[in-house]
N, C-alpha and C positions, 0 to 999 in steps of 0.2 A: 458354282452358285453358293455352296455351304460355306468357300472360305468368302466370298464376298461379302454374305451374312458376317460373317465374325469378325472382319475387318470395320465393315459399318457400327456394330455393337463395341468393338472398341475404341472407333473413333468418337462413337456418342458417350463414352464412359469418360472417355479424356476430355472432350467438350463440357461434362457436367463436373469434372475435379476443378476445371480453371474457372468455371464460373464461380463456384463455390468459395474458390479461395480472392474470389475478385471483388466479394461483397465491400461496395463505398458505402460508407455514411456520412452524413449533415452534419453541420455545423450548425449549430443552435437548437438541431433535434437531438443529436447522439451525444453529443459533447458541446461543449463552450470555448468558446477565443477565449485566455485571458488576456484583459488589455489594461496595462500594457504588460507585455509577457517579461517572465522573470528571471534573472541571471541565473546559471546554473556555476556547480561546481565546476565542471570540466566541458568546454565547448565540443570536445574533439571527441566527447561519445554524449549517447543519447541518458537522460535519468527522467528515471522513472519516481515518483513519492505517493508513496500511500499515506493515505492522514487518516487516521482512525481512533476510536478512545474503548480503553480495556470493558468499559462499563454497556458500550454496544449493542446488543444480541445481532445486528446486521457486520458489523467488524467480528464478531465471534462466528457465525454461520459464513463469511467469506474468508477465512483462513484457512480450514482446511482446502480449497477451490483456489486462494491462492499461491496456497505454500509449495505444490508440485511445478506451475507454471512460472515460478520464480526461478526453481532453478533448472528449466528448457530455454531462460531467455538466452538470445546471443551476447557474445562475449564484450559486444562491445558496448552494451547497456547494462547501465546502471540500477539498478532499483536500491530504494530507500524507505523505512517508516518517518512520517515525523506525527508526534500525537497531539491530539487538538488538544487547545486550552480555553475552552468557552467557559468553564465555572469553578469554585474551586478544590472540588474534588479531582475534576478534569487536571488540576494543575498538580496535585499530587501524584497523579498514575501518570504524567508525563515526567513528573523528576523520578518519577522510579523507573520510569521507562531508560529516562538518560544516564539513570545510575547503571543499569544493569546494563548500558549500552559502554560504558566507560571503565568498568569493571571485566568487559567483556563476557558479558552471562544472558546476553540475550536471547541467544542459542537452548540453550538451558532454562529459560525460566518465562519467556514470552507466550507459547501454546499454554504453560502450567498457571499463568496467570488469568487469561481468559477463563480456564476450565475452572478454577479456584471461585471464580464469580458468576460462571454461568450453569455451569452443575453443581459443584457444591454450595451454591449461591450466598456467597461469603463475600461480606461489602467490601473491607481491604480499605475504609476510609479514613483513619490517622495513620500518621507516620508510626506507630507501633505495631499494629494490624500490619503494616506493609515490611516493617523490620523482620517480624516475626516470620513474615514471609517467605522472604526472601533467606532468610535463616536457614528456613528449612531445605533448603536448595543449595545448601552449602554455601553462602556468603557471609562472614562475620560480619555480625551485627554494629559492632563500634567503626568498621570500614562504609558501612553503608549508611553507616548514619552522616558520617562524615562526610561523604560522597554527596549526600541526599543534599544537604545544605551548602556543600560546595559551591566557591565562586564560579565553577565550569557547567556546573547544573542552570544555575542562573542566567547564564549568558544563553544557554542553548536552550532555554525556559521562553527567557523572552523571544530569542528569533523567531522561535517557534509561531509566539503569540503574533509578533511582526509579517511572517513571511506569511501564514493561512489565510490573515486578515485580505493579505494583498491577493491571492489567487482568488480571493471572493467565496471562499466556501463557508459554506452553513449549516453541512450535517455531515456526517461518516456512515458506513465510509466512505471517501474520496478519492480519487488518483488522480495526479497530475504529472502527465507526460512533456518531456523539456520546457518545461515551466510556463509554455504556450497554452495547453489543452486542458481541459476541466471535464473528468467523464466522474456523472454521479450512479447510484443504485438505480435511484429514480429514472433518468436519463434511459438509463439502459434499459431497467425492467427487471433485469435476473444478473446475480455474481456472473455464471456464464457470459452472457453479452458485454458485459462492462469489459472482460478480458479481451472479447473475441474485438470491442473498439479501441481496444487501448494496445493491442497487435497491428489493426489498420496504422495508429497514429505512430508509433514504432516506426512503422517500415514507411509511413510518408517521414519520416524526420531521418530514419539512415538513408534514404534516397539522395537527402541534401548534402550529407556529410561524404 
């Protein structure tokens, strides 16, 4: 009788892990179609793009929440920033973004630029404020100035402003899962949820591949 008990208590444990991880969500409640859905770099894995702007508090409080879950995703997905450019401060903190992305100092200076304006609450709004910045973190400043104004900055300035337009987004942060799906803060509720549907949409998109 007592192992039968424990056999049932473990069958009902294993019943409540698959439910758990069975959770579906809606389309037009959790997340959005984008239509028409948008070309990605690489067909043959999944990408993931966060669209967010340094100046945020909602992109700054979901960073730490995302930055662990970035790197548990699987191998065969992709994740990406791309930063909005709604205004033109916006467009500044995205050519710094693609400088330190081109420089390859993203690593290095992306968590220190949030905390630069959201704890030391330091605007970082002319390209000098942003030289200086980035200075400090070890990038010479006649490299980054150069960079900053770069014809490769520009190009990846504009897509930028081209490609968010097209996914329909309006505010950060954003994720858009293989260029199909649109999950917001909103949508979601809480950074946790936004991940736990943008896991759902993952594994509906490696299912295809």
């Amino acid at each position: 009788m007592k192992r039968f008990a424990i056999l049932i208590t473990v069958f009902l444990m294993l019943l409540l892990s698959v439910t758990a991880h069975a959770v579906n969500y809606d389309e037009g409640i959790d997340y959005k179609a984008i239509h028409p859905a948008q070309s990605t770099d690489d067909p043959s894995r999944v990408e993931v793009v966060e669209v967010f702007w340094y100046g945020c508090p909602h992109c700054y409080r979901f960073e730490p929440v995302l930055g662990p879950w970035v790197k548990a995703l699987p191998k065969d997905v992709d994740f990406k920033r791309r930063p909005a450019v709604f205004r033109p401060v916006w467009e500044l903190h995205a050519r710094a973004y693609f400088t330190a992305s081109i420089l390859d100092e993203v690593e290095n200076t992306h968590a220190s630029f949030f905390h630069k304006m959201h704890v030391e609450n330091k605007t970082l709004n002319t390209l000098d404020k942003l030289t200086t910045f980035y200075a400090s973190k070890g990038i010479d400043k006649d490299l980054f100035k150069k960079t900053f104004n770069s014809f490769v900055v520009n190009t990846k300035v504009a897509r930028a402003k081209s490609v968010i337009g097209k996914y329909g987004i309006t505010g950060v942060p954003s994720v858009v899962v293989e260029g199909k799906y649109l999950v917001t803060g909103g949508m979601a509720g809480s950074h946790e949820n936004m991940l736990s549907i943008i896991d759902f949409l993952i594994a509906k998109e490696r299912a295809k591949k």
